[in-house]
C-alpha positions in Angstrom: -12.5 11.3 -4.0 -11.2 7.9 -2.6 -9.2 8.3 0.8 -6.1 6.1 0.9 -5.4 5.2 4.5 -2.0 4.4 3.4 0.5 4.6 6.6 -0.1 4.4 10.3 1.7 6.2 13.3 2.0 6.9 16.4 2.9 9.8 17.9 2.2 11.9 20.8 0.0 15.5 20.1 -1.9 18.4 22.7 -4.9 17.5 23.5 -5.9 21.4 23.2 -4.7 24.3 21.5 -2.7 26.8 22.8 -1.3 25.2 26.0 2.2 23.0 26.3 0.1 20.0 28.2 -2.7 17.4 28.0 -0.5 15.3 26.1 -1.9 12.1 24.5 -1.4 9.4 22.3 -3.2 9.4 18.6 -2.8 7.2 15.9 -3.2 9.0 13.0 -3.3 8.0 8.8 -1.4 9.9 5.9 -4.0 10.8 3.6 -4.3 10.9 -0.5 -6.1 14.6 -0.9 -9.6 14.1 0.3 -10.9 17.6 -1.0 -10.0 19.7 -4.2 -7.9 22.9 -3.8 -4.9 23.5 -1.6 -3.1 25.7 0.2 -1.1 27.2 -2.5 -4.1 28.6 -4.0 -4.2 31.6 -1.2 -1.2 31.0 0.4 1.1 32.4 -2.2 4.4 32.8 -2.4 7.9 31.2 -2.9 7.1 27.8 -1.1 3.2 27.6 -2.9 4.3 24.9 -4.8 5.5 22.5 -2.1 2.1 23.5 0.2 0.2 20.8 -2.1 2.9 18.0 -1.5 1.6 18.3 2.2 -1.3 17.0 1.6 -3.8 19.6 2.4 -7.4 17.1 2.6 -8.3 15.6 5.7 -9.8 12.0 6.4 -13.2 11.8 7.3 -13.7 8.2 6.9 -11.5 6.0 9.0 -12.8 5.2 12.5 -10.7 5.8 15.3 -11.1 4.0 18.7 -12.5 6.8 21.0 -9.8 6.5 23.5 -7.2 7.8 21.5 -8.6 10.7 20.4 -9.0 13.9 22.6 -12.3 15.7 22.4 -11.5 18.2 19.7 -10.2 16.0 17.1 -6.8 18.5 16.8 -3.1 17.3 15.8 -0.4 19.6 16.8 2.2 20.0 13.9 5.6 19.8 14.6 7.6 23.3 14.3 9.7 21.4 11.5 6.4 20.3 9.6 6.7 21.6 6.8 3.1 22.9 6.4 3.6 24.1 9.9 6.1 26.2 8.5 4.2 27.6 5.4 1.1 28.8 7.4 3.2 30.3 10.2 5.8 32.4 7.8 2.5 33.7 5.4 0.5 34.8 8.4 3.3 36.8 10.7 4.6 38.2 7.0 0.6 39.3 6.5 0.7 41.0 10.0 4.4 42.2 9.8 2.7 44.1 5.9 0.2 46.1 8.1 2.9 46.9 10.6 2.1 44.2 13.4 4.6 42.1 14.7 3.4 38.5 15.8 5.7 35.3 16.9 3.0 31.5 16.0 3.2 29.8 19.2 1.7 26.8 17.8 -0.3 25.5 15.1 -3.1 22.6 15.4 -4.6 20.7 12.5 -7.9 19.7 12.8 -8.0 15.8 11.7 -12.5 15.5 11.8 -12.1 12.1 13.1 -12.9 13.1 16.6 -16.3 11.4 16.1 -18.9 10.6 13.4 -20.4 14.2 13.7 -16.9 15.5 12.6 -16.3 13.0 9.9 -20.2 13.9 8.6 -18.9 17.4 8.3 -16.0 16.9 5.9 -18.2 14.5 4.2 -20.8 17.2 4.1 -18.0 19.7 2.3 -16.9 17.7 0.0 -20.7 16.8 -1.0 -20.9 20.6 -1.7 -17.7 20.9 -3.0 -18.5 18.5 -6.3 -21.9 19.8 -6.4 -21.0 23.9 -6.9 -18.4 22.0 -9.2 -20.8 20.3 -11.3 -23.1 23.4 -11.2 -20.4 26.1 -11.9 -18.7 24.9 -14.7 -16.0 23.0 -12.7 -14.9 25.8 -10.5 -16.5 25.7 -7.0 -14.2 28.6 -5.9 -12.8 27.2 -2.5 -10.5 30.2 -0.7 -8.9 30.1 2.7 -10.2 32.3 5.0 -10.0 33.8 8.5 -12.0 33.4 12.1 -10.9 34.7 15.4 -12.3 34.7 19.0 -11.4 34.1 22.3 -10.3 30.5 22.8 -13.7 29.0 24.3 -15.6 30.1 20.7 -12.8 28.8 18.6 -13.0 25.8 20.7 -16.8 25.5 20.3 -16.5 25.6 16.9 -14.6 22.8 16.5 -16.6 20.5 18.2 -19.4 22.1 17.5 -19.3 24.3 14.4 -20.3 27.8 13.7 -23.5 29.2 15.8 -25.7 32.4 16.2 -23.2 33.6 18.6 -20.2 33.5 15.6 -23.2 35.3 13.4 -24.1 38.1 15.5 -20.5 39.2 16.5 -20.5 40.8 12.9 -21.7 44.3 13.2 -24.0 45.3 10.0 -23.9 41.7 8.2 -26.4 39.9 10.6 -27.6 36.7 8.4 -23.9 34.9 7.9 -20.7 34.4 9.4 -17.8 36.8 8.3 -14.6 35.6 7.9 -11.2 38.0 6.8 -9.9 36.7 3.6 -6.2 35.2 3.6 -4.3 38.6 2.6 -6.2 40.3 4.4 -6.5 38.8 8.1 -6.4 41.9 10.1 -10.4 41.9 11.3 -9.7 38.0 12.9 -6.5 38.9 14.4 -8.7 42.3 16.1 -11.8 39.8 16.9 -8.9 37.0 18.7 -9.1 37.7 22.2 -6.0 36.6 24.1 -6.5 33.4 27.2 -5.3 33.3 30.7 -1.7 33.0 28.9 -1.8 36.1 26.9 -2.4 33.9 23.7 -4.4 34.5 21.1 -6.1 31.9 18.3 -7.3 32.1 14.9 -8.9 29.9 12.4 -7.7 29.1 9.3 -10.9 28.1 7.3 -11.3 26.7 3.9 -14.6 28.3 3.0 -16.6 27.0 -0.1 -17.8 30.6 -1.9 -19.0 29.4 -5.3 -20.4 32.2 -7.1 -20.1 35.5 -5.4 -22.3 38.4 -4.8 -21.4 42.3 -3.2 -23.6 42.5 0.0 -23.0 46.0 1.6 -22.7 46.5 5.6 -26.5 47.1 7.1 -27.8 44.7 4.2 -30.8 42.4 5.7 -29.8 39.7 3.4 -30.4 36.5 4.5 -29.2 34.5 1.7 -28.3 34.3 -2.0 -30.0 36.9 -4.2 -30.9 34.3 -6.8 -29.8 30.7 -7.6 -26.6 32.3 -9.8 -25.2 33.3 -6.2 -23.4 31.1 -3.4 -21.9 33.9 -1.1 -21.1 37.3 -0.5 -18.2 39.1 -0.7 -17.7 43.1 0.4 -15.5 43.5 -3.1 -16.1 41.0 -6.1 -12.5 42.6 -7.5 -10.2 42.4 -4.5 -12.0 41.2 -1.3 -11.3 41.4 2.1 -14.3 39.8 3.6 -16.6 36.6 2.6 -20.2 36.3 3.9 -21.0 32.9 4.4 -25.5 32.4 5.0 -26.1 30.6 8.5 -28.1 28.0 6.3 -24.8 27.1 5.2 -21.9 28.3 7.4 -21.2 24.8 8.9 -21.4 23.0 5.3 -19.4 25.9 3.5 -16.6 26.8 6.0 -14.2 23.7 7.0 -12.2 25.0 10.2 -9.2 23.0 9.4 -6.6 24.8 11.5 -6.2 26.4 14.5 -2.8 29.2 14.9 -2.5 29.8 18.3 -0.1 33.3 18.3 0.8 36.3 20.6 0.9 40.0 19.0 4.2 42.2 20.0 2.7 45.3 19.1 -0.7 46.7 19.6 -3.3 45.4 17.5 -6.0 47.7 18.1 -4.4 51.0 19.0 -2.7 50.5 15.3 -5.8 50.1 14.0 -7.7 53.0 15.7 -4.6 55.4 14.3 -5.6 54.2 10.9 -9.3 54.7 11.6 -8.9 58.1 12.8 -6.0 59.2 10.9 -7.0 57.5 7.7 -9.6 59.8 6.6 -9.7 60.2 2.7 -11.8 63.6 1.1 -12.4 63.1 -2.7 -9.6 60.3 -2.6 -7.1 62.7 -1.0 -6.0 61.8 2.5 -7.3 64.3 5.5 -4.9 63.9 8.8 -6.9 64.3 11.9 -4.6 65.1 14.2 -7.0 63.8 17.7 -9.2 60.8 17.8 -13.2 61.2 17.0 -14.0 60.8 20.6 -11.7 63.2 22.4 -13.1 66.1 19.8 -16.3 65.1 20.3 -18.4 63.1 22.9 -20.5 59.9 21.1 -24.0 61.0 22.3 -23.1 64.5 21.3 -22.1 63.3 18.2 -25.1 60.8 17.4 -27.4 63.7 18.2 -25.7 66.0 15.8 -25.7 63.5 12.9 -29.6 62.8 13.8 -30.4 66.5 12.1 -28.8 64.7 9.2 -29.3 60.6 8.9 -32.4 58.8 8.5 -33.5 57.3 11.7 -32.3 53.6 10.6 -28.6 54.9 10.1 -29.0 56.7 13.9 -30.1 53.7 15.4 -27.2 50.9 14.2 -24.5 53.9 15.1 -25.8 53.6 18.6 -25.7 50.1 18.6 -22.7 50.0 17.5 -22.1 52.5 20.8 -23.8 49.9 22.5 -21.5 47.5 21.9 -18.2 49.3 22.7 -20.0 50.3 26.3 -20.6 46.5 26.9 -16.7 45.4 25.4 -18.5 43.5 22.2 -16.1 45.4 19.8 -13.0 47.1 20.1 -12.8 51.1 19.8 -11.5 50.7 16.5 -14.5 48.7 15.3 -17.1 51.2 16.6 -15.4 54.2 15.3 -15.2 52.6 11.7 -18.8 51.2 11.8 -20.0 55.0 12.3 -17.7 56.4 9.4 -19.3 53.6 7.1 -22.7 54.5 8.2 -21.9 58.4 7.8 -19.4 59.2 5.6 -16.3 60.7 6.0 -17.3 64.2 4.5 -20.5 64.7 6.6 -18.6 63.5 9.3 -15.8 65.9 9.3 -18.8 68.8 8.9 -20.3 67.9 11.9 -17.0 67.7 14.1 -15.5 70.8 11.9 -18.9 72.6 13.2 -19.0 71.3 16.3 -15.0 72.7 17.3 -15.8 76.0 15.7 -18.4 76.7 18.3 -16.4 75.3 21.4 -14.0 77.2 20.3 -16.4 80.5 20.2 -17.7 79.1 23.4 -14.2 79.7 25.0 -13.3 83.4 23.4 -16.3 84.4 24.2 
């Protein structure tokens, strides 16, 4: 699509997210829509249908002089923007649904004119973008999607895309970067880890899928099944996570903004009350009224469940153990990777079993 570099201004914009200075001055163009889709198409909701009058492409084709541009390529919106406005509202509502309360500090737009390497990689989207087009019938299936991290990886990846590192963060999908999809952003917001300020960021992705596949958690897939496949999803009805393959994270996933935000209430011990509360039996809901790991110690546990699980299913619960001890995850995370991997009714037998004879242990 042609790029109409239509109106020039000045203004002043951070030079990084999530701080008040490094202010400098950017000239910057209003753009005709440089890639198909918009916002509205995820983002729904009473003000979808003024999300495409902001002009959700980006320009990847004017050249900037390199003195006006900071390093990152990223334009702080204005809090009366009214795209600012749209993203903030949908992702503290999102939160505020799962019983999180969040205030947006800030919102950056990532421009890709930072250099030619970020103009290449819009170009390199939208390449994609018509081809999946051509080859799927018109509909190349483009979703917004989310990232966190702590503020150095979201800053790598701007300048310098997605890496092993953003790969192997993702616990049981090992061959492609995970990203939370737009209702459901919970996973990102655990994975943002807050800076010196208390701040946390988050990526707002569009992410190319194409034609999706199901790839379960522990799958050694490395990329499409066959040529009728693009991506993966955990849920081809209602999906809460894309898998994007490493051979094409960084021309499939457009990082195009960054929300720099602060949680009010606990993130993670909300999250580890669902995962050890939430236990479902047959579809009907079993309260537990402790943790897993006050009723039983890990190790304990792993060598109970080793009478029981092949030795591949014993060795990715300890690394996910592994990862808790060494602060990779969150408790939350490793206490739901081991329900996956077990199963919430063999789980309950071994911790059932295991009370019973402490508590024989202690009459006796």
């Amino acid at each position: 699509m042609i790029i109409n570099n239509t109106v020039e201004e000045e203004e002043e914009v951070s030079s990084s997210f999530g701080t008040k200075g490094g202010v400098y001055k950017h000239t910057h163009v209003v753009i005709e829509r440089s890639v198909s889709g918009d916002l509205s198409g995820n983002l729904s909701g009473d003000d979808s249908s003024s999300v495409s009058d902001c002009e959700s492409g980006v320009s990847g084709t004017r050249v900037v002089e390199p003195d006006s541009i900071g390093i990152t390529g990223l334009v702080r919106l204005d809090e009366s923007d009214k795209l600012c406005g749209i993203i903030g509202k949908k992702f503290v509502s999102r939160l505020s649904e799962i019983g999180i309360d969040a205030v947006v500090d800030c919102i950056h737009r990532n421009m890709f004119n930072a250099n030619v390497i970020s103009q290449a990689r819009i170009s390199s989207f939208q390449i994609f973008v018509k081809a999946l087009q051509k080859r799927n019938g018109g509909d190349a299936n483009i979703k917004y999607a989310w990232f966190g991290g702590s503020k150095d990886e979201i800053n790598n990846i701007i300048i310098h895309g997605f890496g092993h590192d953003n790969i192997m963060k993702n616990d049981g999908f090992n061959h492609g970067v995970v990203l939370s999809a737009d209702h459901s952003p919970l996973d990102s917001v655990e994975a943002a880890i807050a800076d010196e300020d208390g701040i946390k960021h988050i990526l707002l992705c569009r992410v190319l899928l194409g034609k999706t596949e199901v790839v379960n958690r522990g799958s050694m897939q490395s990329h499409p099944s066959s040529d009728d496949y693009q991506s993966g999803v955990d849920d081809l009805v209602s999906p809460k996570k894309y898998i994007v393959w490493s051979s094409q994270m960084n021309t499939h996933i457009l990082p195009e903004f960054v929300i720099s935000f602060k949680t009010l209430t606990s993130v993670n011990s909300r999250s580890l009350q669902e995962c050890d509360q939430g236990v479902k039996l047959d579809g009907v809901p079993v309260r537990v009224k402790k943790p897993v790991s006050p009723w039983m110690p890990i190790p304990e546990l792993i060598a109970a469940l080793s009478e029981f699980l092949p030795p591949k299913a014993i060795k990715e619960i300890t690394q996910f153990r592994r990862n808790f001890i060494e602060h990779k995850i969150p408790r939350c995370d490793m206490i739901r990777g081991i329900r996956q991997i077990t199963g919430d009714r063999l789980l309950l037998m071994v911790l059932k079993n295991f009370n019973e004879q402490r508590g024989r242990k202690r009459s006796g």
